[in-house]
C-alpha distance (Angstrom), angle and dihedral (degrees) to the residues before:
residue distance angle dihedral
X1 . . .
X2 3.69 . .
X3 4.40 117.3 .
X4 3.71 110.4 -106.7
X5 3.59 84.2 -120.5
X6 3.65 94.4 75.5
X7 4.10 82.9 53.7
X8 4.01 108.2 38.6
X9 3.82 89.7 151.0
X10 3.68 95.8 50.8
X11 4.13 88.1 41.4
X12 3.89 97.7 44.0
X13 3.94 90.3 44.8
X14 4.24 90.4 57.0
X15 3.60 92.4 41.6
X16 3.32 102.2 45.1
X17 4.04 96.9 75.2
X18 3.70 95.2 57.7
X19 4.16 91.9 42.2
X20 3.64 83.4 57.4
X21 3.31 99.5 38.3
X22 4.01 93.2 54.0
X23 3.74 93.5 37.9
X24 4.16 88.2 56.1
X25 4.07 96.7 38.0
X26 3.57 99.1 31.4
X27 3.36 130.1 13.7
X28 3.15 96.2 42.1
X29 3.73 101.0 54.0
X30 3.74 97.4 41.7
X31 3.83 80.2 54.6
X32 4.03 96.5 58.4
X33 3.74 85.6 41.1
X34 4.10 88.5 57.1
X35 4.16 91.9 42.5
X36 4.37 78.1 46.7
X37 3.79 90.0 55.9
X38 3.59 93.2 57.2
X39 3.79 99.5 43.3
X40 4.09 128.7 81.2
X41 3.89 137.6 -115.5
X42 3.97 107.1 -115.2
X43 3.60 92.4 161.0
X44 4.13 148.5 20.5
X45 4.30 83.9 -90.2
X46 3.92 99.9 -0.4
X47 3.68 123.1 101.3
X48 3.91 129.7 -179.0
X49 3.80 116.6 -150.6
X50 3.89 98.0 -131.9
X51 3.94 92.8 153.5
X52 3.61 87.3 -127.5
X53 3.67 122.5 170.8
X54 4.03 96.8 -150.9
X55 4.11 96.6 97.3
X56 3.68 87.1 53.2
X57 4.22 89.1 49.4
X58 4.40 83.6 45.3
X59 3.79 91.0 50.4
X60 4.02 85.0 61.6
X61 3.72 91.7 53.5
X62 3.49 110.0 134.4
X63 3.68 95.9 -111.6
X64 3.47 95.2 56.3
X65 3.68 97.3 45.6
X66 3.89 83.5 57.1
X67 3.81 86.5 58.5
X68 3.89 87.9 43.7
X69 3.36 97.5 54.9
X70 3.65 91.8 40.1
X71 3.96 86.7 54.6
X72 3.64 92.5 51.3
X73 3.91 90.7 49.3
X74 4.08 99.6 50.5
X75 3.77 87.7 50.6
X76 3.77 101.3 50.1
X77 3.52 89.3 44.5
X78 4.12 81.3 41.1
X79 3.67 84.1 57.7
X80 3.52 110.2 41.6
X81 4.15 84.2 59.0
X82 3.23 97.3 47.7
X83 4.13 88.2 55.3
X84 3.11 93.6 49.0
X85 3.71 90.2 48.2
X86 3.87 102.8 50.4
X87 4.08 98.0 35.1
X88 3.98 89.2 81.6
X89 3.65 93.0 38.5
X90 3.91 97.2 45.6
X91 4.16 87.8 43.6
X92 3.72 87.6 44.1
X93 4.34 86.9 52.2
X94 4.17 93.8 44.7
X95 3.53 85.1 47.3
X96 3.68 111.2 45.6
X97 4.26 126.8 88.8
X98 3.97 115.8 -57.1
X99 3.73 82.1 -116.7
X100 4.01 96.7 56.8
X101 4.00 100.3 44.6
X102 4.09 99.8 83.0
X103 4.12 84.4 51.7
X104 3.00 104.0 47.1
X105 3.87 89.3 41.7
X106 3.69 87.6 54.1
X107 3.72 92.6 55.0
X108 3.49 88.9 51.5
X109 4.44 92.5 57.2
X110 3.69 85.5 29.7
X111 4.07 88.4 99.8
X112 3.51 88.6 52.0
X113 3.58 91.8 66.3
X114 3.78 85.7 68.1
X115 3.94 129.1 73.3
X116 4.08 102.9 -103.0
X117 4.25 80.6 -135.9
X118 4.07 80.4 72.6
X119 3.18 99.0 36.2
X120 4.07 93.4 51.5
X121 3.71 84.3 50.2
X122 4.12 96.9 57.5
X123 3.65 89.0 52.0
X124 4.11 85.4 62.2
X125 4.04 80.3 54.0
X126 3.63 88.1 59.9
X127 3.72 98.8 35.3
X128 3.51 109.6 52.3
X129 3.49 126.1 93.6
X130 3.90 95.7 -93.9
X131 3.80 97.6 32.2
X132 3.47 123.5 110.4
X133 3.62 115.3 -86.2
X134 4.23 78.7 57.7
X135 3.99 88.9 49.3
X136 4.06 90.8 44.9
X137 3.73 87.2 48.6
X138 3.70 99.3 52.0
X139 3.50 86.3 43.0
X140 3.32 88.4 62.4
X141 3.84 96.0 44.0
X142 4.06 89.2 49.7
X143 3.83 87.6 53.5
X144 3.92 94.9 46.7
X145 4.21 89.2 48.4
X146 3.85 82.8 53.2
X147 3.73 95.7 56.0
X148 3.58 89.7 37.2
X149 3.67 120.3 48.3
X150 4.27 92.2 51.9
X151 4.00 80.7 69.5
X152 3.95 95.4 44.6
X153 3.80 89.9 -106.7
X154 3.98 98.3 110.6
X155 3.61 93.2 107.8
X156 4.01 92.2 73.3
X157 3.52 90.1 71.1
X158 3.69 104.1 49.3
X159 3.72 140.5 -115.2
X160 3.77 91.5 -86.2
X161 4.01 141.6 16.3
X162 3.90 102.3 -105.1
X163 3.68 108.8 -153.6
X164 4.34 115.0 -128.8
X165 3.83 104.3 -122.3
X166 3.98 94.0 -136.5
X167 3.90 91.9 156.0
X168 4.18 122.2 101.5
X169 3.90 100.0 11.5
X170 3.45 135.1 85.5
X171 3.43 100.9 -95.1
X172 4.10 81.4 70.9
X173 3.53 90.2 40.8
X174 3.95 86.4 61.0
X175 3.61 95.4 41.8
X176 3.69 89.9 58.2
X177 3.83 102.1 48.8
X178 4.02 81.8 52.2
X179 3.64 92.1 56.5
X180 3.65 94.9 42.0
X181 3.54 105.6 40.1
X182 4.41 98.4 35.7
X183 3.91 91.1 105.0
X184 3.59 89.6 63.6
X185 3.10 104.4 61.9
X186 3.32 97.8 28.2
X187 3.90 97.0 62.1
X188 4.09 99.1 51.8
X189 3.50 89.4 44.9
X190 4.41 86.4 52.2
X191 3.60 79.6 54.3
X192 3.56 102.8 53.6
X193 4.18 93.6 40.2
X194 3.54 85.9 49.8
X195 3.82 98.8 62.7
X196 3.67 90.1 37.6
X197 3.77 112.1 126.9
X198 4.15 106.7 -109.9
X199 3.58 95.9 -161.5
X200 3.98 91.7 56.8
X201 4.18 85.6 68.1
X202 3.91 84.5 54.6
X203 3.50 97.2 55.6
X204 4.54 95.4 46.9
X205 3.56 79.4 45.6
X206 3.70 102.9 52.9
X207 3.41 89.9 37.8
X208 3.71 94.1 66.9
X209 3.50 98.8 -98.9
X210 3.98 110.6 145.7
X211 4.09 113.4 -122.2
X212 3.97 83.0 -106.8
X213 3.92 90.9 57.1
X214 3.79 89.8 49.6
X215 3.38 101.9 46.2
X216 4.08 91.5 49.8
X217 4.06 94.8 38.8
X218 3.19 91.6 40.5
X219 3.64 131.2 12.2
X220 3.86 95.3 51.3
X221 3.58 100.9 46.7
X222 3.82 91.2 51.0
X223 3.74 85.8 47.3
X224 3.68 91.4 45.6
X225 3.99 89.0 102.0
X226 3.85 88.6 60.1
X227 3.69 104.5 37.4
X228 4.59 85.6 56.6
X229 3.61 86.6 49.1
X230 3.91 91.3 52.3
X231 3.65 95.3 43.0
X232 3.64 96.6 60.4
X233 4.02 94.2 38.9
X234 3.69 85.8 52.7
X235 3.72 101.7 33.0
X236 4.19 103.6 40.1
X237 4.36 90.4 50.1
X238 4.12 94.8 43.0
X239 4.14 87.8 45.4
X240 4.11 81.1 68.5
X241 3.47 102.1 30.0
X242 3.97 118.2 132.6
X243 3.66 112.8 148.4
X244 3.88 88.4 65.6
X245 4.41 93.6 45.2
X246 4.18 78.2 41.2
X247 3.15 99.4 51.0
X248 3.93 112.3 31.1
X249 3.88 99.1 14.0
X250 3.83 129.4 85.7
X251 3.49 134.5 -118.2
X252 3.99 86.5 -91.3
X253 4.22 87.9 53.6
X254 3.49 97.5 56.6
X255 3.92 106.8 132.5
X256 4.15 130.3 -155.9
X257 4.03 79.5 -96.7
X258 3.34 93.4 69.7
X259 3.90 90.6 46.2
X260 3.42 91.1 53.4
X261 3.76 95.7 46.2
X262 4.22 85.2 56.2
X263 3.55 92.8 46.1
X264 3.82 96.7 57.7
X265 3.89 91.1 38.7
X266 3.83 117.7 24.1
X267 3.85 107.1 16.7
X268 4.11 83.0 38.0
X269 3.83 84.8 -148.3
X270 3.70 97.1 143.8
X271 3.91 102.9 167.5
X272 3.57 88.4 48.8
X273 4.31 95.9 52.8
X274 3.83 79.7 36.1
X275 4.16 81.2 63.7
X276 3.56 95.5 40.9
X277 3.79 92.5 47.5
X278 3.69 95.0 50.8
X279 3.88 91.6 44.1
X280 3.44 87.6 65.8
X281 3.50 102.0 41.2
X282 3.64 90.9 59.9
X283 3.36 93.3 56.0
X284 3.82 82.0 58.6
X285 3.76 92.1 53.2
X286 3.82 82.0 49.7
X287 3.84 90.1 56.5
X288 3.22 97.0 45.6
X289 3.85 104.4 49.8
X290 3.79 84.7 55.3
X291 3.48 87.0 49.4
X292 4.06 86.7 60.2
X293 3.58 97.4 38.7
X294 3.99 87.8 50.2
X295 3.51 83.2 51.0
X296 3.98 96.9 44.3
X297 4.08 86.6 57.0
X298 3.66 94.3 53.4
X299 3.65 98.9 57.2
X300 3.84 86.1 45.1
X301 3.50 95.4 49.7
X302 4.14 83.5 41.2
């Protein structure tokens, strides 16, 4: 394969529609959105660049570091679910017959096929009250009174199926950054167990090693590339998140996305969101350098 250098023309003439495009769609705008941050509200749409610090200093209120904080909590816990969630499923997928891997893949990017407004809204479908996770469950109860009360047990079960209230709190907030956000984890780590050396399991295995012991001392640190690369394209997205908290949480769930999202559009406050925006994507920048150095060590240690 010959070094683009040989070729600058050729290299420069297939790069150059993506530099453009990212310079006009991207860098750009997150630029006037950083010169915005530092500027001031003089009017109900006007606002004077003054490269004042003070929306920075408001960002650190008290009350918004309580929805910070509060951010940073739903999505680690976010997170930690959704590994737990898509390890078995992507192990399952690197696993399974030659024949079986590009289906089940495709049920895996399946959701992405539709818009996340939808899918936000089904998850209210199974949520509520009387939506079906409620149904299956008193389904479930029904069947258990059945079995029961012939034996003189009914009473363990109740009089009457009491439905969970899982709707506007943050336990739905949580449930819906799972469903949303599975595929990505769930696809890096595919991509890790995929490449991971079969004959490696053999050996713990043979050795005496139980099938716990394997998968711990080995499995997850050979999946260790995958399960970084998840965390952060889980982790960064659900940090922001506020169509999910606006949408399924309470008024007790609301998260520094859904400030953000007021401050650009009902408060009008744009230097302010501009703040809050930037805040939070440098705590992405944050994540993401230790993401490199993590990865920096490994091929050291490698």
């Amino acid at each position: 394969m010959q070094s683009w250098r040989e070729q600058p023309a050729a290299f420069f003439v297939f790069i150059l529609p993506a530099t453009l495009w990212l310079l006009a769609f991207f860098l750009i705008p997150l630029a006037l959105i950083w010169v915005i941050s530092f500027g001031e509200r003089v009017g109900p749409v006007d606002i004077a660049f003054t490269w004042t610090s003070a929306n920075y200093l408001d960002a650190l209120d008290p009350l918004y570091l309580k929805l910070f904080w509060r951010s940073l909590w739903i999505a680690a816990v976010a997170t930690a679910v959704v590994l737990v969630v898509a390890f078995p499923v992507a192990f399952a997928i690197a696993f399974a017959p030659p024949r079986a891997k590009p289906l089940l893949l495709l049920l895996v990017v399946l959701p992405f096929w539709t818009n996340m407004l939808i899918r936000t809204y089904a998850m209210l479908a199974v949520l509520r009250g009387n939506g079906y996770l409620n149904w299956t469950l008193e389904g479930l109860w029904e069947a258990t009174r059945l079995l029961l009360t012939p034996i003189g047990l009914g009473w363990l079960t109740g009089e009457r199926f009491v439905p969970l209230e899982l709707l506007y709190n943050n336990t739905a907030v949580v449930f819906g950054i799972v469903y949303v956000y599975l595929p990505f984890m769930v696809l890096p780590l595919y991509a890790s167990l995929e490449r991971l050396d079969r004959s490696l399991l053999e050996a713990s295995l043979d050795l005496g090693a139980s099938q716990l012991r394997t998968f711990l001392a080995v499995v997850v640190p050979m999946a260790r590339p995958g399960i970084v690369s998840g965390l952060m394209l889980v982790f960064i997205p659900a940090i922001g998140t506020f169509l999910i908290s606006d949408l399924l949480g309470g008024p007790d769930s609301q998260l520094l996305g859904n400030i953000i999202e007021r401050q650009f559009k009902a408060a009008n406050n744009w230097p302010l969101g501009a703040a809050m925006s930037f805040l939070l994507l440098y705590v992405a920048f944050a994540l993401l350098l230790v993401r490199a150095w993590l990865g920096a060590r490994g091929l050291r240690d490698a």
